[in-house]
C-alpha atoms as a printed R data frame, in Angstrom:
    type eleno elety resid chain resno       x      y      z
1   ATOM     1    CA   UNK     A     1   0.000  0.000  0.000
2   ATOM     2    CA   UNK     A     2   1.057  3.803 -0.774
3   ATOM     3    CA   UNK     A     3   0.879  6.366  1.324
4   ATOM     4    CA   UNK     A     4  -1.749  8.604  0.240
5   ATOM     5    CA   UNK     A     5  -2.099 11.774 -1.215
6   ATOM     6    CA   UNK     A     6  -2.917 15.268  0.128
7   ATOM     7    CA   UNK     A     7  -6.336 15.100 -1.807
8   ATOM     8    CA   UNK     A     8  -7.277 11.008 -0.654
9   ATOM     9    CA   UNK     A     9  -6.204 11.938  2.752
10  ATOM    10    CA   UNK     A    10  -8.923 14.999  2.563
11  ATOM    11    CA   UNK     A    11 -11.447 12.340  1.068
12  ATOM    12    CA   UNK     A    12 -10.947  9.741  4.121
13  ATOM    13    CA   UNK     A    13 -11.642 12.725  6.748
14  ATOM    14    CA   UNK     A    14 -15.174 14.049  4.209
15  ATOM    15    CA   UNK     A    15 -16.234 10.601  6.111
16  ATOM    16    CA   UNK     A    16 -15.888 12.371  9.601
17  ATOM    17    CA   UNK     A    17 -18.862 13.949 10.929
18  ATOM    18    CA   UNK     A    18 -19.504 16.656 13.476
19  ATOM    19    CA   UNK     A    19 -22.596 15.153 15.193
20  ATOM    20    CA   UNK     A    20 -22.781 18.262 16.493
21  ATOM    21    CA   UNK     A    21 -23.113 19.762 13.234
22  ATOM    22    CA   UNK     A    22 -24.539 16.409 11.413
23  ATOM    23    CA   UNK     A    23 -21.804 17.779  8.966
24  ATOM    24    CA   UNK     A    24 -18.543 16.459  7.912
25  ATOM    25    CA   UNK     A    25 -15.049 18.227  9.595
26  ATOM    26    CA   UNK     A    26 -13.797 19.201  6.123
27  ATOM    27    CA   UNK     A    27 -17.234 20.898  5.092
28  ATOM    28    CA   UNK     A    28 -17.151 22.384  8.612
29  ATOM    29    CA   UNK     A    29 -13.585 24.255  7.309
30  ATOM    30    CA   UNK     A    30 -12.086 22.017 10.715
31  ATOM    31    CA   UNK     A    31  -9.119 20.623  8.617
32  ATOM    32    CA   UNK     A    32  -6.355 23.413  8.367
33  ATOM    33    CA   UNK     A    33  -3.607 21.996  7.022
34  ATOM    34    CA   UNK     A    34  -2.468 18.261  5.947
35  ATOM    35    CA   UNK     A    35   0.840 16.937  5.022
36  ATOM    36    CA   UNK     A    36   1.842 13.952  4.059
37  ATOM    37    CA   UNK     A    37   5.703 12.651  3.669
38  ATOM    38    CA   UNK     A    38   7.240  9.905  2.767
39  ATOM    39    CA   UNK     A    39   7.248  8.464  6.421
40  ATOM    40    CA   UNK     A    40   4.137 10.469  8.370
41  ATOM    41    CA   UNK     A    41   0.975 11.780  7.988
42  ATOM    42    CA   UNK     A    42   0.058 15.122  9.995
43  ATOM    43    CA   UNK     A    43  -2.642 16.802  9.901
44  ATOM    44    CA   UNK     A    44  -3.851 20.231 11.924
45  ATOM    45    CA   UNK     A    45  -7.989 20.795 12.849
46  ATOM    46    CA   UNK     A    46  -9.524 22.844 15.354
47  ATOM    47    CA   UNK     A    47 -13.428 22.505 16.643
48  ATOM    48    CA   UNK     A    48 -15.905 25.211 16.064
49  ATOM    49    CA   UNK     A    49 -14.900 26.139 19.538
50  ATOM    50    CA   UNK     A    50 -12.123 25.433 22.271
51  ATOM    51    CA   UNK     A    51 -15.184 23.978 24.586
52  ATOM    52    CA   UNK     A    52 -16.216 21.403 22.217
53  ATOM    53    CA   UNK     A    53 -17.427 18.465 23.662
54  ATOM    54    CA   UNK     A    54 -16.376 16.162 21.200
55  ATOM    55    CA   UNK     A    55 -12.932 17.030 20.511
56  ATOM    56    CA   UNK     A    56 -11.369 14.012 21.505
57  ATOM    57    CA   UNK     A    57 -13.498 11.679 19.723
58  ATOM    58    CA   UNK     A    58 -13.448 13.631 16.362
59  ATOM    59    CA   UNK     A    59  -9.237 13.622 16.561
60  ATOM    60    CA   UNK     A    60  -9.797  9.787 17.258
61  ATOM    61    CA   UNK     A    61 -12.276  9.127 14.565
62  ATOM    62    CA   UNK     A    62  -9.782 11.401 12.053
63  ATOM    63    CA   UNK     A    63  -7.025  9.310 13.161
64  ATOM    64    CA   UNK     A    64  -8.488  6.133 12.260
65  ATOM    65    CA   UNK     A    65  -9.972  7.637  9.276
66  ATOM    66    CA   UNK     A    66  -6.634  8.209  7.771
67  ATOM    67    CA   UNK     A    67  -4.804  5.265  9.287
68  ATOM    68    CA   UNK     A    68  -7.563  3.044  7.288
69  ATOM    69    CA   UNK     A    69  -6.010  4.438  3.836
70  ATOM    70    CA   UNK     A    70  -2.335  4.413  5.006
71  ATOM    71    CA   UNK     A    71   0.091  1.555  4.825
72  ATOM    72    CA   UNK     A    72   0.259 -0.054  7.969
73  ATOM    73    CA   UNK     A    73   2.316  1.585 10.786
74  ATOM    74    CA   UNK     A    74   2.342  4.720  9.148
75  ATOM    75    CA   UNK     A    75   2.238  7.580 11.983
76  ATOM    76    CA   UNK     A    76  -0.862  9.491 11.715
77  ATOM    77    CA   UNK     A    77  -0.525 12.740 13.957
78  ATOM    78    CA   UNK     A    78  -3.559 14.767 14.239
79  ATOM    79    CA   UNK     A    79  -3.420 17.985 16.319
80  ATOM    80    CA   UNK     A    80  -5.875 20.266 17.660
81  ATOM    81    CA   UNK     A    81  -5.173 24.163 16.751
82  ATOM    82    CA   UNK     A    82  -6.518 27.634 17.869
83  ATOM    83    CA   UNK     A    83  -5.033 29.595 15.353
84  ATOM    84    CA   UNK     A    84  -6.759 31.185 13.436
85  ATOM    85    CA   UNK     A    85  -9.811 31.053 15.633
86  ATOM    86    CA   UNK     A    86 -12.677 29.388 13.330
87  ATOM    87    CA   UNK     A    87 -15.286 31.616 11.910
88  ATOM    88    CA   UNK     A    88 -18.406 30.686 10.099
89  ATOM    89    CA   UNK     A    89 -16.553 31.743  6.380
90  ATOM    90    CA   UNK     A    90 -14.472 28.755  7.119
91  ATOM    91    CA   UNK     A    91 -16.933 26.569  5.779
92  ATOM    92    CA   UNK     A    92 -17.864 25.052  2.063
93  ATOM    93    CA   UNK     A    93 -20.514 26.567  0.053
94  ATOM    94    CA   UNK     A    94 -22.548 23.779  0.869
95  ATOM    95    CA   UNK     A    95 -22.616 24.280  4.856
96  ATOM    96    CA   UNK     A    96 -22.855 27.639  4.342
97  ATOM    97    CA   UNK     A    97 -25.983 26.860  2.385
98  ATOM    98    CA   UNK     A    98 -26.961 24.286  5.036
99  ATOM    99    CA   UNK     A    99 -27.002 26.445  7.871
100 ATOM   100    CA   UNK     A   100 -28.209 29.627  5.892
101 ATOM   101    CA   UNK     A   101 -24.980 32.206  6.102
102 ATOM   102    CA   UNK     A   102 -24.107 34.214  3.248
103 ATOM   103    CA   UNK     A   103 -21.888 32.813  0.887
């Protein structure tokens, strides 16, 4: 197995949902920044807000998300940022649309 791309890496997190939100993290605009090299697979997020209940269990479920697509024993690192706070405009057209904010 190959380790996957920036864009199939971004596809295996699409099937993480905010049950919060009943929305997936990457629609939510949760997924800052994801790199993959030829040994790792990191990947920064932050939640809607620092109080988010379900923090833990969305890094968890992101984890194994990615680890599912990666060759075996491939370190998947997923940290939780603050910076830049998240703000509504964050999100994709379509949970923009969902939750009725302007485009």
């Amino acid at each position: 197995m190959n380790m996957p791309d920036e864009s199939a890496v971004r596809d295996a997190l699409c099937t993480v949902d905010d049950p919060e939100a009943g929305m997936s993290i990457v629609a939510l605009g949760l997924v800052y920044n994801i790199a993959v090299t030829d040994d790792a697979i990191n990947v920064d997020m932050t939640m809607t807000t620092p109080a988010c209940p379900v923090a833990d269990s969305l890094v968890e479920q992101s984890k194994a998300a990615i680890a599912a697509i990666s060759p075996p024993g491939t370190p998947v690192n997923v940290t939780l940022v603050w910076e830049p706070i998240w703000n509504p405009s964050m999100m994709s057209g379509v949970a923009k649309e969902f939750f009725g904010w302007p485009g």
